[in-house]
C-alpha positions in Angstrom: 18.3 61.1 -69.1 14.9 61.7 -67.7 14.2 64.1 -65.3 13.4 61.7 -62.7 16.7 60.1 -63.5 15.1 57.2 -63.3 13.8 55.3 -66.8 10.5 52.8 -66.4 9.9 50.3 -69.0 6.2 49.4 -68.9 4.9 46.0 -69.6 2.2 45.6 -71.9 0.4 49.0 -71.2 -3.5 48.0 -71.2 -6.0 50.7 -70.1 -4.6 51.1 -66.7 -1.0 50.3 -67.3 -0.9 52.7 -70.5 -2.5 55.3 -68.0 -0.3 55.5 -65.0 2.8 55.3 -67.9 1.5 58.3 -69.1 1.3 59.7 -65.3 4.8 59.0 -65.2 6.1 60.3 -68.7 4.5 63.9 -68.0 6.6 64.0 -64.4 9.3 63.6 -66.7 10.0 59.9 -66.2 11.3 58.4 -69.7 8.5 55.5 -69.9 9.8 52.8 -72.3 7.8 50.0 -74.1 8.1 46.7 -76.5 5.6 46.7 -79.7 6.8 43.3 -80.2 3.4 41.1 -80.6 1.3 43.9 -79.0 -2.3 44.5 -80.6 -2.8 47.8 -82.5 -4.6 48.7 -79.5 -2.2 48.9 -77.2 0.2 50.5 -79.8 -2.6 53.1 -79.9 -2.7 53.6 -76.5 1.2 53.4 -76.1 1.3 56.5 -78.8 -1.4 58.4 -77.4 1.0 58.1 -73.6 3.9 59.2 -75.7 5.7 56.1 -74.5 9.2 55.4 -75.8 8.9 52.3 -77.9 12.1 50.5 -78.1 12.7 47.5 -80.3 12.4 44.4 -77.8 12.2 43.5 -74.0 16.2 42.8 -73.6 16.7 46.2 -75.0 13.9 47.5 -72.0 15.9 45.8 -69.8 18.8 46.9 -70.7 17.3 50.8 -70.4 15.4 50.6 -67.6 16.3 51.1 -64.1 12.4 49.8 -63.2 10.1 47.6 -64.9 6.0 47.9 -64.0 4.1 44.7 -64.8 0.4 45.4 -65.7 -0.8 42.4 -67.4 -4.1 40.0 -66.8 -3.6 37.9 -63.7 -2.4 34.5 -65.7 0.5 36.1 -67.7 1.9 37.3 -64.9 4.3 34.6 -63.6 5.4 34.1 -68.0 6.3 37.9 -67.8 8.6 37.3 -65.0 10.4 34.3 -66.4 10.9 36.1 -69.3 12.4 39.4 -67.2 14.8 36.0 -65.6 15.5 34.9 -68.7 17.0 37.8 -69.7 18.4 39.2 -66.9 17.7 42.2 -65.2 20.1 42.5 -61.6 20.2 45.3 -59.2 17.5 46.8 -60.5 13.6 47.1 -59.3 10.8 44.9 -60.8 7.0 46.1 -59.4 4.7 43.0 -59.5 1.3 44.9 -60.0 -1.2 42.4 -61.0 -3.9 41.1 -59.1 -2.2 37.9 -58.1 -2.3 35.8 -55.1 0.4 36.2 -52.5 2.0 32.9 -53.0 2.3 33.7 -56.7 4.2 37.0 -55.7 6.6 35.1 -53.4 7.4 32.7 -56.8 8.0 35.3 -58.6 10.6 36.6 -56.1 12.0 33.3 -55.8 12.6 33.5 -60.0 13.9 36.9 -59.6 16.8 36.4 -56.7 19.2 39.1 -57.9 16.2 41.6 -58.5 14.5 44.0 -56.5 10.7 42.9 -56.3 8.0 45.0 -55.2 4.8 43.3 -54.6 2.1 46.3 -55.6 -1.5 46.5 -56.5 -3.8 49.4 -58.1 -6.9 49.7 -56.5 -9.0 52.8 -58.1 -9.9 53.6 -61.6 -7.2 54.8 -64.1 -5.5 58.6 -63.5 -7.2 60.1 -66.1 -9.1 63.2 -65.6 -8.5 63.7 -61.8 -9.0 60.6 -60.7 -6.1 59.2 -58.3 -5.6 55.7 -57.5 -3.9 54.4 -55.1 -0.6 52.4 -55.3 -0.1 49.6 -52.4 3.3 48.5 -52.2 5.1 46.2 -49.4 8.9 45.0 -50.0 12.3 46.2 -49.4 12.2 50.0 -47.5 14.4 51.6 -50.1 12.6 50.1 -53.4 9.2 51.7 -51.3 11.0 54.9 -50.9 12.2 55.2 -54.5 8.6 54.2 -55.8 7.2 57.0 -53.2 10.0 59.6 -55.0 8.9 58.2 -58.3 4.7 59.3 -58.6 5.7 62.2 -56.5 4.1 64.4 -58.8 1.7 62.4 -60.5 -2.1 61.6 -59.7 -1.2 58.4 -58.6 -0.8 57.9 -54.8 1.7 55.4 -53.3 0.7 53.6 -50.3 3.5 51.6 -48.4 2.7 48.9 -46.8 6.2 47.3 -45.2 8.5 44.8 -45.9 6.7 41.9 -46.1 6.2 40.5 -49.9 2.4 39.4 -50.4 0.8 42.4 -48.3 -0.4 44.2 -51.4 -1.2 41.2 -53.4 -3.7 40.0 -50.7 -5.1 43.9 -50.3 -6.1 43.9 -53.6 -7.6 40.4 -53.7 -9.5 41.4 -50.6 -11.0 44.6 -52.0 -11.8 42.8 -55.6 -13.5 40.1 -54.2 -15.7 42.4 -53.0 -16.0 44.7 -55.7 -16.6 42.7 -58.2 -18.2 40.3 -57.2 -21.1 42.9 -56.1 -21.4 43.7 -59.5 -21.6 40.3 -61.2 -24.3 39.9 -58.5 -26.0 43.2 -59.9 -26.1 42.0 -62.9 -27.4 39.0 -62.4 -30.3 40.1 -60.4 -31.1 42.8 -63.0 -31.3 39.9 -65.3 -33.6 37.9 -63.3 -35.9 40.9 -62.7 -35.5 41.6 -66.8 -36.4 37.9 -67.2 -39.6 38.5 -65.4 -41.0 41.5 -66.6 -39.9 43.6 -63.1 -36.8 45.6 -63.8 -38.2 48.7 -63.1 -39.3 48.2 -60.1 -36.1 46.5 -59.1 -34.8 49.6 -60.0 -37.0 51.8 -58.1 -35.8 49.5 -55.0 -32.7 50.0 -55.6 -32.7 53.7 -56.4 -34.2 54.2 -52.8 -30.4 52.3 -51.4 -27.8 55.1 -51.5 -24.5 53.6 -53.5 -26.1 50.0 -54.8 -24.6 48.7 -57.1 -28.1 47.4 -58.5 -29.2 50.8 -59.9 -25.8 51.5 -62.3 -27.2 49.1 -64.8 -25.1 50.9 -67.3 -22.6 49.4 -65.5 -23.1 45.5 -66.4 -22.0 46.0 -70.3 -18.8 47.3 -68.8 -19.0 44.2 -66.6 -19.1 42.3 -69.2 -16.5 43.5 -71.5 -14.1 43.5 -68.4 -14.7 40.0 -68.1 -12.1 38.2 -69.8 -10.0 40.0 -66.9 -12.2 39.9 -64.0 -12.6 36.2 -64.1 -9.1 35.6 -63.3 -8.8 37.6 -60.4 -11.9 36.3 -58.6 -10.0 32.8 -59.2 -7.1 34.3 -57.4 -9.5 35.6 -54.8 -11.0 31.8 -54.7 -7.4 30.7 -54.1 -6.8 33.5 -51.1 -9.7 32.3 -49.6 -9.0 28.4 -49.0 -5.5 29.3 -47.8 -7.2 31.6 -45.1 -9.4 28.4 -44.2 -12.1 30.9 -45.9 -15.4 29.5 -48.0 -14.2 30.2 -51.6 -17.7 28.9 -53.6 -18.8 32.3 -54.3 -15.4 33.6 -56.3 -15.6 30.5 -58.2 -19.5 30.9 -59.3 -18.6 34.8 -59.8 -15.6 33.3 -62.4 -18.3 30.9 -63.9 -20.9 33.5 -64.1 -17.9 35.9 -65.6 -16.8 33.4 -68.2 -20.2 33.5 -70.2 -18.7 37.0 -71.4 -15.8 35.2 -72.5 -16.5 36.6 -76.4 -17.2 40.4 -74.8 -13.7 41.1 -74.0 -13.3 45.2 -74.8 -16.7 44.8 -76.7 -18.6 48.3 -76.8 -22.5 46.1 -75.5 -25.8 47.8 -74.7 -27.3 46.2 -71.8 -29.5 43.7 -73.4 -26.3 42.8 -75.3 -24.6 41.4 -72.2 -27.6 39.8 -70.6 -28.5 37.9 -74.1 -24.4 37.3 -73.5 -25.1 36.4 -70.0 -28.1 33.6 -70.7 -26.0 32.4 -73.2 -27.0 34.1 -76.3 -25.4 35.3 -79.5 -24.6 39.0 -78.9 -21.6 40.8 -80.8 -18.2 39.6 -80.2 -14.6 41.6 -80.7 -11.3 40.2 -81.6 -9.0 39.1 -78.5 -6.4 41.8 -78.1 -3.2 41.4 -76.7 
């Protein structure tokens, strides 16, 4: 038994999801996971969280008194049917991908005879002080026992009521902006590049406390985040017509994102990820899963 008393099973922990695991497992939470088709990537990160790996999802389930669903924005509805499929009453699923509301309120609707908390990360992974916050809306006491649950950790929950699809459309709203800004950075640093003037960009930039135009070590990270990023701003697109919103500039930002398409997790130098981004040749990495 845990000390918590409660045990997690962690879907598919990727950078962020293997981090906040790990969070949970040093509180004293017993943090379970399924190798089952996973890359040796995320078994690498699994082991290096001291996760529990168990032998397949129904034997999670069967465990786990909560199940945290981390996974790119497009898998997320598949994870759920799977969680249906198998079964998993009376007991808590957290819906924390960046998804749009409507796609929360199916997954619900799959899930009848399971607790589903609609949550979303916003802030970088809890590693090395940092502390992101955890949004969550859906039934009180599910809030309550999240709160209890990152207690002691560096992760900060957030409630945000009752009402399924508050956290979803948080997140959504803070990505769009996010990062979209820094597709747009990198673009314009390309342009300037393109024309002989990125140092004086630069220097413009430089002078503009917080702009996103002078991290230009930021745009290989753009870029390798891409295969992830270009998802969400489709989800954002989505948000945006159902609020009677323009959603043109999340779709170009998931156009302009998709030209990264072969730098998913890829370790680029800057001119790597502009060649990438005019539609070059630069290094590629195996797909993970």
């Amino acid at each position: 038994m845990s000390r918590t008393g409660i045990t997690v099973g962690m879907l598919h922990p990727g950078r962020m999801g293997a981090a906040v695991a790990d969070q949970l497992r040093r509180s004293g939470t017993t943090v379970l996971w399924s190798p089952h088709g996973r890359s040796h990537a995320t078994a690498a990160r699994a082991a290096a969280a001291a996760l529990e790996p168990v032998d397949d999802l129904s034997v999670l389930l069967a465990r786990a008194d909560v199940v945290l669903s981390l996974c790119p924005p497009a898998a997320a509805e598949d994870v759920a049917r799977q969680i249906a499929d198998h079964g998993f009453a009376g007991k808590i699923f957290i819906e924390a991908n960046a998804i749009a509301p409507q796609r929360v309120r199916r997954i619900a609707h799959m899930l009848p005879k399971v607790t589903v908390v609609d949550a979303a990360v916003i802030g970088s992974p809890p590693v090395g002080g940092k502390r992101p916050k955890l949004y969550a809306s859906g039934p009180s006491a599910a809030l309550g026992r999240l709160a209890g649950l990152f207690a002691t950790t560096d992760v900060q929950v957030c409630p945000l009521g009752e009402e399924i699809g508050k956290a979803s459309s948080l997140k959504l709203a803070y990505t769009s902006y996010q990062k979209a800004s820094r597709v747009l950075a990198a673009v314009a640093y390309g342009l300037a590049d393109a024309n002989g003037v990125a140092d004086e960009l630069l220097d413009i930039a430089r002078q503009r406390t917080g702009s996103y135009l002078a991290e230009t070590e930021y745009i290989p990270k753009t870029a390798a985040r891409a295969w992830r990023w270009g998802p969400e701003m489709e989800e954002a697109a989505e948000l945006l017509a159902e609020a009677g919103l323009p959603d043109d500039l999340m779709r170009a930002a998931a156009s302009v994102l998709s030209r990264w398409d072969r730098a998913r997790d890829a370790d680029l130098s800057i001119s790597d990820a502009l060649d990438q981004l005019r539609g070059g040749t630069a290094p590629a990495v195996s797909p993970e899963r």
